[in-house]
N, C-alpha and C positions, 0 to 999 in steps of 0.2 A: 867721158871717153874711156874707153880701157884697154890696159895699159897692153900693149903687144908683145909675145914674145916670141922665139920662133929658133926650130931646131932642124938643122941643116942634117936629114940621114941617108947616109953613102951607103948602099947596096950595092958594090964593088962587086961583080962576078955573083949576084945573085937577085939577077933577073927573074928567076922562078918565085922566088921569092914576093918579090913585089908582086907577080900577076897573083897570086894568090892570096896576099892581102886585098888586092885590090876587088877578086871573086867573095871573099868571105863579107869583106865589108859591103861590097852591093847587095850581098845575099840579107842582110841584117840591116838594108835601109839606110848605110853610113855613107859618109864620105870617106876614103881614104884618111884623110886626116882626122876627124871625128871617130873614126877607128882605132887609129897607133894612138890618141891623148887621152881614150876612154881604157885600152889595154896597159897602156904604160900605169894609171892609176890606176890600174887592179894589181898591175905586178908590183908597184912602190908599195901599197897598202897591205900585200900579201910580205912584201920584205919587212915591212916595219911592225907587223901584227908576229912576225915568227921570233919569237924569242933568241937573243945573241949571247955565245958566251963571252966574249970576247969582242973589243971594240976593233971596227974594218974600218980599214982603210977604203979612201975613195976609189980608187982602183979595182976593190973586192967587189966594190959594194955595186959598180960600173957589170962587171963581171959575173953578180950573182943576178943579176939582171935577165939574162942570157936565157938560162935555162928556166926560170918562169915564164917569160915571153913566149918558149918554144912547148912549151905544156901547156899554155892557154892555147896555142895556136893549135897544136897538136889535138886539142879537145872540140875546139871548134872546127875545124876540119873534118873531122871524126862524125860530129853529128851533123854535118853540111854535108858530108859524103853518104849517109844513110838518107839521108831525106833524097836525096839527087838521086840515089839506088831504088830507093821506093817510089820514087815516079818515073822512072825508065821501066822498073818489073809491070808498073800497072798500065803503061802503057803498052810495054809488051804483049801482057794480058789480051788487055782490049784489041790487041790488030790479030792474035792470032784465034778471036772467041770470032 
């Protein structure tokens, strides 16, 4: 059996938010949760791979969290919105040929 853990995340006044996790990770075959546990370990793995000069505090470290999660998301967004643009043009195309 293995061992369960589990993270209660408040989206307090960002509702957009969520739909948008929720758009990107269907788009990529996920769960919602199998989304944030596979991003959250890209962004730890990108914290712990960037070189520190200076020992952080858990608070920082909480913190510096933040803005890797919103450049992943920002990135994948970005090519979720091209792909979404390129089959609205072709279909475009095709109603007005």
């Amino acid at each position: 059996m293995t061992d369960r853990c589990q993270l209660n995340l408040r989206l307090d006044g960002r509702r957009d938010l969520l739909e948008t996790i929720k758009d990107v990770a269907a788009a990529e075959g996920l769960s919602v949760n199998a989304w944030v546990v596979r991003t959250l370990e890209q962004a730890t793995n990108h914290a712990i791979a960037a070189p520190t000069t200076q020992p952080q505090t858990q608070v920082s470290e909480i913190s510096d969290i933040e803005p890797v999660l919103d450049k992943l998301l920002d990135t994948k967004l970005d090519t979720l919105l091209a792909a979404k643009l390129a089959g609205i043009e072709e279909r475009l195309g095709k109603l007005s040929a």
